[in-house]
N, C-alpha and C positions, 0 to 999 in steps of 0.2 A: 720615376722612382717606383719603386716594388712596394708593394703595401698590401701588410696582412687586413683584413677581413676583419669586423668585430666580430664573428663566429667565431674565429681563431682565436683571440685576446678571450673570449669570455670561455671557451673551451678550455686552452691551460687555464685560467681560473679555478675555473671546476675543477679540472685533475690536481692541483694543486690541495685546493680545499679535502679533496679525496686521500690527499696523500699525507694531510696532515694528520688525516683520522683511519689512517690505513691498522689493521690488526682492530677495529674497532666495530660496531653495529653498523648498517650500512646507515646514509648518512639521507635526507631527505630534499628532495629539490628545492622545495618550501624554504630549507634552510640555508641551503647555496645560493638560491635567489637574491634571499634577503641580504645575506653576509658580501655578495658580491656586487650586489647592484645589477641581476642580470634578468633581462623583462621573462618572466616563466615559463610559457611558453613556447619562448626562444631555448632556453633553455633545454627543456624538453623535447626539441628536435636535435640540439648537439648531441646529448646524451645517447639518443635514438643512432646517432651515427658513430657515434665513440663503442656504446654496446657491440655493434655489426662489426667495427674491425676487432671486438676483443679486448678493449684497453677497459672498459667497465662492465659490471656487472650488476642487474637490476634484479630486486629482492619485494617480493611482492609484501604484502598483510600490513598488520596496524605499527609493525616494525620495520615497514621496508624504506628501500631505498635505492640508494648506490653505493657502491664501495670499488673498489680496483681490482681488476682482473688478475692483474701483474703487481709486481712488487713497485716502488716507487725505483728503485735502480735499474729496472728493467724499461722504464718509460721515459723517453725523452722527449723534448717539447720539440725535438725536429719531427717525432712521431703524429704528436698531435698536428703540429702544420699541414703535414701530408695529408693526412686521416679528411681535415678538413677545409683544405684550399685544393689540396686535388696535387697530383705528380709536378714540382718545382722543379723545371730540368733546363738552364741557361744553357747546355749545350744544345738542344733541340731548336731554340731561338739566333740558332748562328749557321747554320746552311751554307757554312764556309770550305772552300776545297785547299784554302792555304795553312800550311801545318803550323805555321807561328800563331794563328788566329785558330786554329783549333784547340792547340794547348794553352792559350789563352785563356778562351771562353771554358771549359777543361778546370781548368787550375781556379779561376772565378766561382764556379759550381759550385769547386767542394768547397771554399773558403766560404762565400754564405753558405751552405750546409751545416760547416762547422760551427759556425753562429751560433746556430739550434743547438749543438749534438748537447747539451747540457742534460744532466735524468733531475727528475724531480726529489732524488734522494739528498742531490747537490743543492738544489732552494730551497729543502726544508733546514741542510745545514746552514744556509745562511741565514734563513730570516730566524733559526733559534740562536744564529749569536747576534742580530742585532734586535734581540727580544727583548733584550738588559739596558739598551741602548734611547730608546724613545721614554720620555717622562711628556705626558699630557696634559702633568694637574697645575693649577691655575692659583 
């Protein structure tokens, strides 16, 4: 079984939270941490990695933060995968010289690819229509 990484899980996290507050002041680890449950300093090296490919952007002084490089349409969470599991490629794990098991492995690839291919433009529309939907009080 294939299995992402809690670097990965707490990364879309962050992008996520980033994208909720996209067009806004950049946003503070301190407070991604907390909101997400993600140990900070852990943190703190995703970000460090998300930074270097471009997907965030770090904002120094007693205002800074992070905020998104890109738009939230522009970033998808198969991005994030890549950025930080490293190149997913199920055809490289098939060393096969039969052309049915080529297009197989081939066709498999893109299908989990497409898994991912969601932008985060698309989870902020969802989780704003099941925003109406959760009642908490007791």
């Amino acid at each position: 079984m294939l299995k992402l990484s809690a670097k990965t899980v707490y990364g879309v996290s962050a992008i996520f939270e980033l994208a909720l507050r996209y067009g806004q002041e950049p946003t503070r680890v301190k407070d991604i941490s907390q909101k997400h449950n993600i140990p900070r300093n852990y943190l703190d090296q995703i970000l460090i990695e998300l930074k270097k490919a471009e997907i965030v952007a770090s904002h120094r002084g007693a205002r800074g933060g992070y905020t998104l490089e890109k738009t939230p349409e522009e970033i998808t969470v198969w991005d994030v995968v890549q950025i930080l599991e490293g190149e997913v490629d199920l055809t490289a794990a098939a060393k096969v010289e039969n052309p049915i098991l080529k297009n197989y492995w081939k066709d498999t690839d893109d299908e989990f690819t497409g898994c991912f291919d969601t932008s985060f433009r698309e989870l902020l529309s969802c989780w704003q229509r099941h925003q109406g939907t959760f009642n908490y009080s007791i």
